[in-house]
N, C-alpha and C positions, 0 to 999 in steps of 0.2 A: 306527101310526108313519107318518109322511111319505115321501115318494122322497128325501128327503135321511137321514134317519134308515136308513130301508133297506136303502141303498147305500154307508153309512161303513162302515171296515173301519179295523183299524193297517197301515197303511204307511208303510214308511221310505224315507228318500232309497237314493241307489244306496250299495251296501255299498263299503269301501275309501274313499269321497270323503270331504270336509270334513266333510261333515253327514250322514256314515252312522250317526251315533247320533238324529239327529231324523226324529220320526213327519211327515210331512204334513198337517196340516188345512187343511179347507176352512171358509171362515165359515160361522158356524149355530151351531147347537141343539148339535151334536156337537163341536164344539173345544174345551168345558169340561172333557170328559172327557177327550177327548185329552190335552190338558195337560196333568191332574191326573198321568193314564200316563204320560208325558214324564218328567214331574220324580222319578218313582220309575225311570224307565230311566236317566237320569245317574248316581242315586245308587249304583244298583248298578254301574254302568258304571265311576264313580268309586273306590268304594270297598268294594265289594262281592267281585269276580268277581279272579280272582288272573293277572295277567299281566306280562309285563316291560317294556311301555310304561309310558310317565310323563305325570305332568300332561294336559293336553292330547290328546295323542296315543292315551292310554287310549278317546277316545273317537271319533277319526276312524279309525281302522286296525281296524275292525270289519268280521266277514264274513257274507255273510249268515246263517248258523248262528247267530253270536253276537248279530245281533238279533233271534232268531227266541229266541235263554238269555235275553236281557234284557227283551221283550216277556213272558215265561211268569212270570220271577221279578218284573218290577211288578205283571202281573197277581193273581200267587199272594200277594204282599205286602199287596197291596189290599183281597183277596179273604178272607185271614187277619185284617188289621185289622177287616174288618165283622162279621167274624165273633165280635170279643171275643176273638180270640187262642184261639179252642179248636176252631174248625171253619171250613171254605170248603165253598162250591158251585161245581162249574164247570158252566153251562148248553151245552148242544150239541143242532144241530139233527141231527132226523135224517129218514128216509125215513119210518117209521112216524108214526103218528096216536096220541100219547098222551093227549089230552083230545078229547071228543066236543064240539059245540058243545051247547048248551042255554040255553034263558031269554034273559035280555038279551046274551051273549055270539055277537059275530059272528065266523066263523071269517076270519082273513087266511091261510091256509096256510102259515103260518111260528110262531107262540104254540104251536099245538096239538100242535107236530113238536119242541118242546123237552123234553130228556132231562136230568136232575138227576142229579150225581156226587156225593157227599156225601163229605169228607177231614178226619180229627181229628189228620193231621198235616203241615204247611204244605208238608214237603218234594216231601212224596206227591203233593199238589195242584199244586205246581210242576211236579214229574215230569210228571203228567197233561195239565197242558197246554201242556208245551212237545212230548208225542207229539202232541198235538193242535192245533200253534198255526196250521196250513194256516184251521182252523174260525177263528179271530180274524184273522187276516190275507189271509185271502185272497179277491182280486175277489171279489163277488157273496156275500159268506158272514155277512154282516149280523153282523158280528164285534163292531162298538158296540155292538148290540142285545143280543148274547149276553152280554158282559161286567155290561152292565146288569141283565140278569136274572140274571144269577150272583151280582154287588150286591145285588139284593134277596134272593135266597134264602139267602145266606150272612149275612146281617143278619138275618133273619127278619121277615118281616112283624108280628110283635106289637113289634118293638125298632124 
């Protein structure tokens, strides 16, 4: 992956403002996805999630808690659609080494350090990463990456 790939993460505007429901992108490789995120965070933000704002206002009057619920539940929506509606993976780095390198594989010290959650029910995977959503949103935590590898393993590589 590139320094730009590396270094995207979800980040939102500042919470309570106009645009506390929008992710920030930067141009490149990684605003597709963002986007793709985005438009499952409105929806939930919209008409998902139960609160006494209206229209509009549903979606600037957010705290940071609450894009930290709507970052987990696009992710886990996402991550459940790839799945064919019956399983999600949430990918998470961690400290340990779980693949050695070998053959044509070069290590980057971040591939090898990914951990596989495996959930047969959407809520659960929600749950999961919204205790986890520091790993996707936060500086330096290659949080595009992760989500992408969660994408492929919840799709499965033979689909």
């Amino acid at each position: 992956f590139s320094c730009e790939w590396a270094n995207a993460y979800f980040r939102f505007r500042e919470p309570h403002s106009d645009l506390a429901y929008a992710l920030e992108a930067e141009k490149g490789g990684t605003r597709a996805i963002l986007m793709a995120v985005q438009a499952h965070i409105i929806r939930y933000l919209l008409f998902v999630r139960d609160t006494e704002y209206t229209h509009l206002e549903r979606l600037c009057r957010i705290s940071r808690r609450e894009q930290g619920e709507a970052l987990a539940a696009a992710l886990a929506d996402t991550l459940w659609a790839a799945g064919g509606g019956g399983r999600a993976v949430a990918c998470l780095a961690t400290a340990a080494v779980h693949v050695t390198p070998s053959g044509d594989y070069r290590a980057d010290n971040f591939t090898e350090r990914i951990q596989l959650f495996e959930f047969s029910e959407k809520a659960a995977a929600q749950e999961f990463i919204f205790d986890h959503i520091n790993c996707f949103k936060g500086e330096g935590s290659h949080g595009v990456i992760l989500f992408l590898y969660s994408l492929l393993f919840s799709r499965t590589l033979e689909r």
